[in-house]
C-alpha positions in Angstrom: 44.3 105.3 143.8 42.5 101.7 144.2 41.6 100.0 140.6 38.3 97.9 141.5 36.5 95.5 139.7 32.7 96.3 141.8 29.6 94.0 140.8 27.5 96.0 143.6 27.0 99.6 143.9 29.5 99.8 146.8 31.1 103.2 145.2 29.9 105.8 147.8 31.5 104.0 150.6 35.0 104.9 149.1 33.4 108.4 148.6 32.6 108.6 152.1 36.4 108.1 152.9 37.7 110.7 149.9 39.3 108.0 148.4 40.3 108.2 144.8 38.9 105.4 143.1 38.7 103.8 139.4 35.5 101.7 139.1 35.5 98.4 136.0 32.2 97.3 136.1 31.4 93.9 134.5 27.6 92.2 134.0 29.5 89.1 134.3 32.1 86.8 135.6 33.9 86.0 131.8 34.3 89.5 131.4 35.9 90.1 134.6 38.2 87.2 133.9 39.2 88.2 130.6 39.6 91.3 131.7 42.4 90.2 134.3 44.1 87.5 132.0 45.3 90.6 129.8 47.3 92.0 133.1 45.0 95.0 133.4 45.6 96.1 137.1 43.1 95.4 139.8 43.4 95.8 143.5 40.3 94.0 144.6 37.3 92.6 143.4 33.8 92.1 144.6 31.7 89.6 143.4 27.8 88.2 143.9 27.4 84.8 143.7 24.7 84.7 141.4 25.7 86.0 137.9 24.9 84.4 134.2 27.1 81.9 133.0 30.3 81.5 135.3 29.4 81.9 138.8 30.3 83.8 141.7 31.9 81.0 143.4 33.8 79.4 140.0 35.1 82.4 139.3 36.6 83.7 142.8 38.0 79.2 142.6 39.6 80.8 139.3 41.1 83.9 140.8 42.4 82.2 143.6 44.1 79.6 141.8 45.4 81.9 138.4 45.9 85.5 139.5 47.9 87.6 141.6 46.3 88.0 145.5 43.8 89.8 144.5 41.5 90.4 147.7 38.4 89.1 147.0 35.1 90.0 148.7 31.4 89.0 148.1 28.7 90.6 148.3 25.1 88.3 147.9 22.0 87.7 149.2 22.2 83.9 148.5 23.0 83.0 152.4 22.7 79.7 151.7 26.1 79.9 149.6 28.1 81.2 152.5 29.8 78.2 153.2 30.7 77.6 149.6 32.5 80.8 149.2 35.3 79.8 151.2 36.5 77.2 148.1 37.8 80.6 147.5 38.8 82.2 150.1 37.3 85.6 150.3 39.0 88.5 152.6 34.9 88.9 153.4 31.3 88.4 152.9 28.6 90.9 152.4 24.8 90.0 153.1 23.1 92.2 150.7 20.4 92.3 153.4 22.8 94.3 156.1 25.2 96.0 153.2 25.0 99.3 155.1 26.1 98.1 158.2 28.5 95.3 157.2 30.3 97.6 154.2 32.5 99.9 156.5 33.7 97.4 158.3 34.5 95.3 155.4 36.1 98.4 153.5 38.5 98.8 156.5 39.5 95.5 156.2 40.3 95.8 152.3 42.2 98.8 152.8 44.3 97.1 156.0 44.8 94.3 153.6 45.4 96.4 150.6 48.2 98.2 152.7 50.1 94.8 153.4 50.0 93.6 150.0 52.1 96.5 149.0 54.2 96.3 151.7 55.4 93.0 151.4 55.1 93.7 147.4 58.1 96.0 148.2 61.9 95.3 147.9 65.2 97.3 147.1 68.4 96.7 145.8 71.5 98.9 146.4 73.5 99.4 143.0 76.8 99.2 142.1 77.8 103.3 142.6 75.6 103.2 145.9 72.2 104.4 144.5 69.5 102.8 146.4 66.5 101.9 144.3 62.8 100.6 145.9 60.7 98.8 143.6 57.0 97.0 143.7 57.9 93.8 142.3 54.2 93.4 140.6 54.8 96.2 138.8 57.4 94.8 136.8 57.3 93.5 133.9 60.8 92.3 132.9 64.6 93.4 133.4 67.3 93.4 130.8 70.8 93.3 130.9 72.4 96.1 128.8 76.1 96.5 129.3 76.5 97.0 132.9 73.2 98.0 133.6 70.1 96.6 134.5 67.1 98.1 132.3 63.7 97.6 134.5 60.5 98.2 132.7 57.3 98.8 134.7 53.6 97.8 133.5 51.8 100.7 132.5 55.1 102.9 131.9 57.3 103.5 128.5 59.9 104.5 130.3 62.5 102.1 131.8 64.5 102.2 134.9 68.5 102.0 134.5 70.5 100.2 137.8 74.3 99.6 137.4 74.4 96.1 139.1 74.2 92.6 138.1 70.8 90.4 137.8 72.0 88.3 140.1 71.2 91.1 142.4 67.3 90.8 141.2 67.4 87.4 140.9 68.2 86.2 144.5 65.1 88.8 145.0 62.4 88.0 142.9 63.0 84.0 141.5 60.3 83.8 144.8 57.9 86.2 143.8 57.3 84.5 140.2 60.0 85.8 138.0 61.4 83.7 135.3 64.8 83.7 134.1 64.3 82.7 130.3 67.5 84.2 129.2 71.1 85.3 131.1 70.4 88.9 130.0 66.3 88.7 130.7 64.6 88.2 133.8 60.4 88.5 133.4 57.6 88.4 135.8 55.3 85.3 134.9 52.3 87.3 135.3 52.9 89.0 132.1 53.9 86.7 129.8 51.0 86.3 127.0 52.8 83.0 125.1 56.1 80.9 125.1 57.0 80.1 121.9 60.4 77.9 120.8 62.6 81.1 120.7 61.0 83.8 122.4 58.6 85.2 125.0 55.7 87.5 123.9 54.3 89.7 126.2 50.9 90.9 127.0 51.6 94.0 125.6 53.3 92.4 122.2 57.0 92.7 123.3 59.0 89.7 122.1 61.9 88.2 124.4 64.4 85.9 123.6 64.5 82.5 125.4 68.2 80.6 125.6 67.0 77.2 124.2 68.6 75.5 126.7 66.1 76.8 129.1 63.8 76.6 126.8 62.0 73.2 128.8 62.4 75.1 132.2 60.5 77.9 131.7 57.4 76.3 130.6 57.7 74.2 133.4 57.9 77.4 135.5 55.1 79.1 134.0 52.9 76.3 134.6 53.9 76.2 138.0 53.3 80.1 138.9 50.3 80.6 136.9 48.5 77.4 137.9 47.4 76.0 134.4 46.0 72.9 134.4 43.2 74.6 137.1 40.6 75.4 135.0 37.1 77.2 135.9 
């Protein structure tokens, strides 16, 4: 299934293809941002150009620079915008004007792209007694050290996955695809962090994690640098 945030009536397309697909519709750009800055998972998002308040073009400047790679795709009759869009840089472009016969091309293009993002999203680790484990590191939210084991727990899932190994083992893996060590027992993924306070982490879904206070400094610092603050709208 393909989460999609669609500001154009695009749906049948993906019908057409008998492709499962969960629509979020938003009347405007804050929404859609919001929407994203509480970690709800989307795999793409189409935008017009032209929408009340924040802009087309402000608010693909504000994915691109804040969110995870998102594909981004527009789809406007404002022509005269084209060149601006690529502040952005959108996987596409849709004239409004020739939407039937630019979409299928455009929709093969997502998907190729779609494919390659979880590809490369992909890792695994072999464990201590052998077992080999394949995870999406997006999907993520933060890994614990208990005992001897590492505890992983996925968005979206109460359930947690238990691998005898050491962090280290994660670490090496996914300190380059914005994971934060805040803690030696806790490794979490930046993109669901919600607030750093002086002792502990809070996540978007209210799960507090303790920070070492000597690293206290250094993960602000990396926060800032994975989530791009400072880049506003």
């Amino acid at each position: 299934m393909y989460n999609l945030a669609i500001c154009d009536v695009i749906i049948n397309e993906f019908k057409k293809r008998r492709l499962s697909v969960k629509v979020l519709s938003f009347d405007n750009a804050e929404n859609l941002l919001n929407e994203l800055k509480n970690a709800t998972a989307i795999d793409a998002v189409f935008l017009d150009i032209a929408m009340p308040g924040v802009n087309g073009i402000q608010a693909g400047k504000w994915l691109k620079n804040n969110t995870l790679e998102i594909p981004l795709i527009y789809v406007s009759s404002r022509d005269d915008m084209v060149f601006k869009t690529f502040q952005a840089k959108p996987l596409q472009y849709i004239r409004k004007t020739r939407l039937k016969e630019e979409l299928p091309g455009v929709i093969d293009e997502l998907l190729e792209e779609l494919n390659n993002l979880k590809e490369n999203d992909s890792f695994e680790i072999t464990a201590d007694n052998r077992e080999v484990f394949r995870f999406h590191s997006n999907e993520i939210m933060y890994i614990e050290v208990i005992g001897k084991e590492c505890q992983v727990f996925l968005s979206g899932s109460k359930d947690s996955c238990s691998a005898r190994c050491r962090l280290k083992i994660f670490e090496d893996i996914l300190c380059e695809k914005g994971f934060i060590k805040i803690h030696k027992s806790f490794l979490v993924n930046y993109r669901y962090i919600f607030q750093i306070r002086a002792a502990e982490v809070q996540l978007d879904n209210g799960k507090l994690l303790p920070i070492s206070r000597h690293r206290l400094n250094d993960v602000k610092a990396e926060f800032m640098k994975y989530s791009g603050f400072g880049d506003t709208i």
